[in-house]
N, CA and C atoms as an extended XYZ file, in Angstrom:
267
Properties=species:S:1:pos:R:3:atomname:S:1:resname:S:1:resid:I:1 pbc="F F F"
N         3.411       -0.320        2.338 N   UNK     1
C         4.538        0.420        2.872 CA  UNK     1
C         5.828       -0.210        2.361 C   UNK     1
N         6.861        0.825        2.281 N   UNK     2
C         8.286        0.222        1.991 CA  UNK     2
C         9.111        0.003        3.034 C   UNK     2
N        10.329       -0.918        2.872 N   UNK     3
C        11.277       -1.060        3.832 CA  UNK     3
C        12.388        0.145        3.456 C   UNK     3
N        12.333        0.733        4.105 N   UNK     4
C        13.175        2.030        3.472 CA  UNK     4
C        15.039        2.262        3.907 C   UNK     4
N        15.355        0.624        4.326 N   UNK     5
C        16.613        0.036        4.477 CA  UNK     5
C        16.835       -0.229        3.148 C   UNK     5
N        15.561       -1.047        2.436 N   UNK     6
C        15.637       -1.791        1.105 CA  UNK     6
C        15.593       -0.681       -0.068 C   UNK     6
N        15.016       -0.187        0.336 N   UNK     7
C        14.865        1.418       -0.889 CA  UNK     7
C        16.523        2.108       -1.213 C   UNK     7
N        16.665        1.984       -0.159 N   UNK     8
C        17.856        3.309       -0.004 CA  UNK     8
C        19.173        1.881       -0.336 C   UNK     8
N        19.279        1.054       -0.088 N   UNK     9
C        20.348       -0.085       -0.629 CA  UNK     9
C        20.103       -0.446       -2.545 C   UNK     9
N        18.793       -0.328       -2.966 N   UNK    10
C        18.658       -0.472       -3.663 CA  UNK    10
C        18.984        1.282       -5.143 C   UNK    10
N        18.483        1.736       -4.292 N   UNK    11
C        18.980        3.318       -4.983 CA  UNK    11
C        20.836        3.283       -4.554 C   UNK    11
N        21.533        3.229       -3.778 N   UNK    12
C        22.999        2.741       -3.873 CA  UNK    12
C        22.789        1.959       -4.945 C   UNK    12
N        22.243        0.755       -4.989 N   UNK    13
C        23.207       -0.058       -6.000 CA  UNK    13
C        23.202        0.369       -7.426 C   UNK    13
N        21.847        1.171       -7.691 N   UNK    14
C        21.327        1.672       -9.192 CA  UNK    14
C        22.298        3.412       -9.055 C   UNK    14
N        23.091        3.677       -8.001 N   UNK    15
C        24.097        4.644       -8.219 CA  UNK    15
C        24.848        4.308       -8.983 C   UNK    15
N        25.081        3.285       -8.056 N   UNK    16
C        26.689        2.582       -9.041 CA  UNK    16
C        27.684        3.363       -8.873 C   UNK    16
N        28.820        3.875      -10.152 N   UNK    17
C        29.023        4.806      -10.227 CA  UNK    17
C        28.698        5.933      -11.257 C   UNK    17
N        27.759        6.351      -10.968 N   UNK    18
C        27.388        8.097      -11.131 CA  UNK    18
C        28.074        9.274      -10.503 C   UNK    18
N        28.075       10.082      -11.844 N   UNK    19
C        28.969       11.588      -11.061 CA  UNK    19
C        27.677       12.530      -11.698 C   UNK    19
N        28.451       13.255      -10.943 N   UNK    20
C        27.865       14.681      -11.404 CA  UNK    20
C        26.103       15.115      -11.086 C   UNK    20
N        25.329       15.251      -12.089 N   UNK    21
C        23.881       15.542      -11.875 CA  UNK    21
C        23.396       14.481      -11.317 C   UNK    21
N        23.903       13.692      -12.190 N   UNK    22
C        23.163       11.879      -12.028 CA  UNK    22
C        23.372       11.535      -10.563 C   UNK    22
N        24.414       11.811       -9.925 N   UNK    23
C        24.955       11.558       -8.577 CA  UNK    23
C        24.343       11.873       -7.506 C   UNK    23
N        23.960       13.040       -8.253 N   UNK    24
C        23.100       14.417       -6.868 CA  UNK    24
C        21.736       14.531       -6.982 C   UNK    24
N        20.815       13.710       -7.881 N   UNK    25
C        19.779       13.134       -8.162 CA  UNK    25
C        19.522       11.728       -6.887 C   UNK    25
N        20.247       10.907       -7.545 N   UNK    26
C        20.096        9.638       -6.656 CA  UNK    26
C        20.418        9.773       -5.237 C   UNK    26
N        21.571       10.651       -4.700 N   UNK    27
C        21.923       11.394       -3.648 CA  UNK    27
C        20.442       11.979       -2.565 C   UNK    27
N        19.992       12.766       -3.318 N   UNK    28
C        19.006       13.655       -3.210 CA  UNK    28
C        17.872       12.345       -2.238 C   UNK    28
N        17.488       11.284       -3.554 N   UNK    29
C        16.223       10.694       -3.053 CA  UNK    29
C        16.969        9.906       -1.821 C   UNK    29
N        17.968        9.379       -1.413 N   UNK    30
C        18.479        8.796       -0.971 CA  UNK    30
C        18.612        9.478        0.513 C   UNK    30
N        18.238       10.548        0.973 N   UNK    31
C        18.640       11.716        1.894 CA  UNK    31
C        17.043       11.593        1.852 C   UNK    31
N        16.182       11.825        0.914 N   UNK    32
C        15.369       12.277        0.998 CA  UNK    32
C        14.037       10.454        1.790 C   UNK    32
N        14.866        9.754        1.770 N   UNK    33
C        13.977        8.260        1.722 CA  UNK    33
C        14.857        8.497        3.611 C   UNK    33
N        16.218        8.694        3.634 N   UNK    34
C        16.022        8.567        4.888 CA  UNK    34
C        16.104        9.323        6.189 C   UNK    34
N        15.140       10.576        5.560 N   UNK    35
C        14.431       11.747        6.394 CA  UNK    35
C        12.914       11.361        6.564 C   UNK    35
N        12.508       10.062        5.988 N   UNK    36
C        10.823       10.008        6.131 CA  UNK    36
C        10.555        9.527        7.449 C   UNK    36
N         9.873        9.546        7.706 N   UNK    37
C         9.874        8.709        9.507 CA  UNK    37
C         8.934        7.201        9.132 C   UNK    37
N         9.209        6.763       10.328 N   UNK    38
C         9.505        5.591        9.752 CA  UNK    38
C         8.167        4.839        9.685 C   UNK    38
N         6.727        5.452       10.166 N   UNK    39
C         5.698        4.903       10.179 CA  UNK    39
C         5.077        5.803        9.627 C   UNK    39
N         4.884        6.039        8.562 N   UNK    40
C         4.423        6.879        7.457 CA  UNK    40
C         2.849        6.681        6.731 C   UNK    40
N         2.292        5.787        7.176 N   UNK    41
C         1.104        4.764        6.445 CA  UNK    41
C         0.143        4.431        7.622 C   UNK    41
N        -0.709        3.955        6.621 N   UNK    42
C        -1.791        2.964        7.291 CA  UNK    42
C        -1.781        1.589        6.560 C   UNK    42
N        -2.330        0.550        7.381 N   UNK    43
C        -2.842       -0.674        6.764 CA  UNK    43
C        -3.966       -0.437        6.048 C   UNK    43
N        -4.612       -0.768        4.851 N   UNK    44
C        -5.344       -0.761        4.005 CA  UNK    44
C        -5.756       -2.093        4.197 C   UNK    44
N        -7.369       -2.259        4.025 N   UNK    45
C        -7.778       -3.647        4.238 CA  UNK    45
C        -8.954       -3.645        3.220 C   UNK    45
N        -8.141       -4.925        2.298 N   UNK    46
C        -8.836       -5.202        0.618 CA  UNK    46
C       -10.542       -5.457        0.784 C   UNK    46
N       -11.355       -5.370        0.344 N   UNK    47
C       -12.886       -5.872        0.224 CA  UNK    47
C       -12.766       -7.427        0.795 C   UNK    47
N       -11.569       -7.906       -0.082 N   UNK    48
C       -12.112       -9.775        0.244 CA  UNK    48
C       -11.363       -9.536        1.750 C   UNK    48
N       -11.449       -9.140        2.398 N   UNK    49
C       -10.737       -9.125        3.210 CA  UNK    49
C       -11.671       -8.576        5.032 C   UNK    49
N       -12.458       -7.693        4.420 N   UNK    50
C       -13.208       -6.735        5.017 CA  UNK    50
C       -14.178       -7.455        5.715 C   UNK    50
N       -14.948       -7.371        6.903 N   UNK    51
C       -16.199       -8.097        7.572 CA  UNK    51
C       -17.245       -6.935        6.620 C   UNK    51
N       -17.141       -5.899        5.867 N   UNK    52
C       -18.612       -5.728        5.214 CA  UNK    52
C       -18.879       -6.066        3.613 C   UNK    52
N       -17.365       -7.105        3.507 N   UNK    53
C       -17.717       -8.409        2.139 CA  UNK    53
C       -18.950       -8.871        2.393 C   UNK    53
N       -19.046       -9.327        1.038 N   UNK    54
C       -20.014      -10.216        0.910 CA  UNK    54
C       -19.916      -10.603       -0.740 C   UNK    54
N       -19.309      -11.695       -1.035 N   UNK    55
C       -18.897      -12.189       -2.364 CA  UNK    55
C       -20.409      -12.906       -2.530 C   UNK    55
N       -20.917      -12.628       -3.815 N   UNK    56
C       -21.780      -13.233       -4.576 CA  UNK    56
C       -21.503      -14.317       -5.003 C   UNK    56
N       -21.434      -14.623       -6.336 N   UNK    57
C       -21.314      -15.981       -7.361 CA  UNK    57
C       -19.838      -16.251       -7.642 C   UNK    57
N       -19.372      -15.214       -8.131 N   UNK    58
C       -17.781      -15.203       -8.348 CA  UNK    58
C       -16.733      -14.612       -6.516 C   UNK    58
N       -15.535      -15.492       -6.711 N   UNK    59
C       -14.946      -15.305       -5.462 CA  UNK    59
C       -14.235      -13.916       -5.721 C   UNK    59
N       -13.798      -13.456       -6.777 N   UNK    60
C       -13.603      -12.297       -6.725 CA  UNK    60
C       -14.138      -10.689       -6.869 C   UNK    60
N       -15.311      -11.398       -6.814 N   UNK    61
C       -16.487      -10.127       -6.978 CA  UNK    61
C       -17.532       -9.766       -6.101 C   UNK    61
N       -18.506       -8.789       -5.287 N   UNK    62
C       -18.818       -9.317       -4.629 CA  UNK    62
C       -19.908       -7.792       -4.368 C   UNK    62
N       -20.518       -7.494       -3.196 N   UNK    63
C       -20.843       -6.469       -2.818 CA  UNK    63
C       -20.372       -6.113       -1.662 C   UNK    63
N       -20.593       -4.933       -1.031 N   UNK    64
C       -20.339       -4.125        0.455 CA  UNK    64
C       -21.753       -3.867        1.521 C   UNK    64
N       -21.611       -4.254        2.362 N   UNK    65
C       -22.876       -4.546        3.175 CA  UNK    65
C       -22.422       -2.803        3.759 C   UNK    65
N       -21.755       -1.962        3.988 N   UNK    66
C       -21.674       -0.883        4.296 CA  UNK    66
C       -21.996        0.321        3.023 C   UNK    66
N       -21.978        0.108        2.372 N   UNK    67
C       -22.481        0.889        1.496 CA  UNK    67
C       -23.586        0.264        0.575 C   UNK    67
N       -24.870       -0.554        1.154 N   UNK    68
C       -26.253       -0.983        1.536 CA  UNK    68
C       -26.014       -2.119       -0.237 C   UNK    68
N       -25.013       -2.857       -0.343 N   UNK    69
C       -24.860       -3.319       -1.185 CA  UNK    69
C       -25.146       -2.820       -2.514 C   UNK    69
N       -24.705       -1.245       -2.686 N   UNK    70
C       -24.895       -0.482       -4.222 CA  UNK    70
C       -23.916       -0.629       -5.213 C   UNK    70
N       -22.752       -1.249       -4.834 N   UNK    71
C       -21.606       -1.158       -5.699 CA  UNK    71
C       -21.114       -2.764       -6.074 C   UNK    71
N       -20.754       -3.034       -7.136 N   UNK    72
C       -20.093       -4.380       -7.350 CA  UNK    72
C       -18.789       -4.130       -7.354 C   UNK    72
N       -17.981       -5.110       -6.279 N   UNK    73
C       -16.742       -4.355       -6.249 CA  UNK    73
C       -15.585       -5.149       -6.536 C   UNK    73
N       -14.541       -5.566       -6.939 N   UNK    74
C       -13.518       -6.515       -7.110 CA  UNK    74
C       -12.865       -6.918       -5.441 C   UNK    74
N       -12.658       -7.659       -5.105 N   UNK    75
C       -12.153       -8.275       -3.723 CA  UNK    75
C       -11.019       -7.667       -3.571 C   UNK    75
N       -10.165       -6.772       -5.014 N   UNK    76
C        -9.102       -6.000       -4.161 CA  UNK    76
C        -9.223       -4.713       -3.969 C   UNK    76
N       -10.359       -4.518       -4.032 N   UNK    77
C       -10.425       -2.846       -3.417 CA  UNK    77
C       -10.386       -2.525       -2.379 C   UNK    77
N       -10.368       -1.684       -2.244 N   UNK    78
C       -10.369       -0.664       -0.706 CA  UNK    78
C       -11.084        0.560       -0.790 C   UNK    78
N       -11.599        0.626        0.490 N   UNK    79
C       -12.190        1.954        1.050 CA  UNK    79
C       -11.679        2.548        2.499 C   UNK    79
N       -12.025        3.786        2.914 N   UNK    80
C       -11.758        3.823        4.207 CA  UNK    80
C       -12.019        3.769        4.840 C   UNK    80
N       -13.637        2.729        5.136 N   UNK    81
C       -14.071        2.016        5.923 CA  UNK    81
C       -13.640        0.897        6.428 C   UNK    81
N       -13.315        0.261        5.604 N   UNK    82
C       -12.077       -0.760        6.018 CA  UNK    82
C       -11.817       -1.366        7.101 C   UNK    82
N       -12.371       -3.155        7.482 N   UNK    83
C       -12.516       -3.421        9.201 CA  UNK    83
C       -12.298       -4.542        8.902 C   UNK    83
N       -10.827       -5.154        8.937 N   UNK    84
C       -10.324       -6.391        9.009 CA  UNK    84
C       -11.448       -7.594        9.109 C   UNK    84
N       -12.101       -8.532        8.633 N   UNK    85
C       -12.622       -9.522        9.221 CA  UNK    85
C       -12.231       -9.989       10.218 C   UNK    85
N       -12.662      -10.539       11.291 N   UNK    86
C       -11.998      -11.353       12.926 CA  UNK    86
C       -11.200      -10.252       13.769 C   UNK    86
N       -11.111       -9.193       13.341 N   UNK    87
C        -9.974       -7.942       13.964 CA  UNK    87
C       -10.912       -7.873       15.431 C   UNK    87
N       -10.385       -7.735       16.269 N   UNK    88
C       -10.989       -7.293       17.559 CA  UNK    88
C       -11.469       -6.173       17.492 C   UNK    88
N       -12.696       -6.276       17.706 N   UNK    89
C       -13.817       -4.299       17.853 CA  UNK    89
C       -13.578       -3.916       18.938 C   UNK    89
C-alpha cells in the first residue's frame, strides 16, 4: 500500500511548474490519489512468511504444505491463502 500524503506531495513536487496539459494531467492524478479511500488493500503474506512454508535446502526456496507440496516456490511469493506464521487463528 501507498501513503497517499506521500504520493500526492511527491506528484506536487514533479509539478513543479507545469502549465497547460502537463498541469491538468498531474492535477488530474493528484484529485484522483485523493478521492481513493484510504484503506484500499489487503496485507499480502510472502511464502517465507506463511505457516504453510516449508523451505527445503535453500532458504529461499521451498514448498507449500497447502497446496500438498506440488509447487517449488520462491519465499517471496504469495497466494491467497496466505496465514501469517504465529498470527492468532
Amino acid at each position: 500500500m501507498i501513503d497517499k500524503g506521500k504520493a500526492v506531495d511527491k506528484l506536487q513536487t514533479l509539478k513543479g511548474d507545469a502549465k497547460g496539459l502537463e498541469a491538468s494531467v498531474f492535477n488530474a492524478c493528484i484529485k484522483g490519489i485523493k478521492e481513493m479511500p484510504e484503506d484500499d488493500g489487503i496485507e499480502i503474506v510472502r511464502c517465507k512468511e506463511c505457516e504453510y512454508w516449508r523451505s527445503e535446502f535453500l532458504e529461499d526456496y521451498g514448498k507449500c504444505d497447502m497446496h500438498c507440496g506440488l509447487f517449488e516456490l520462491s519465499g517471496n511469493d504469495f497466494c491467497s491463502y496466505g496465514k501469517k506464521r504465529g498470527a492468532d487463528k
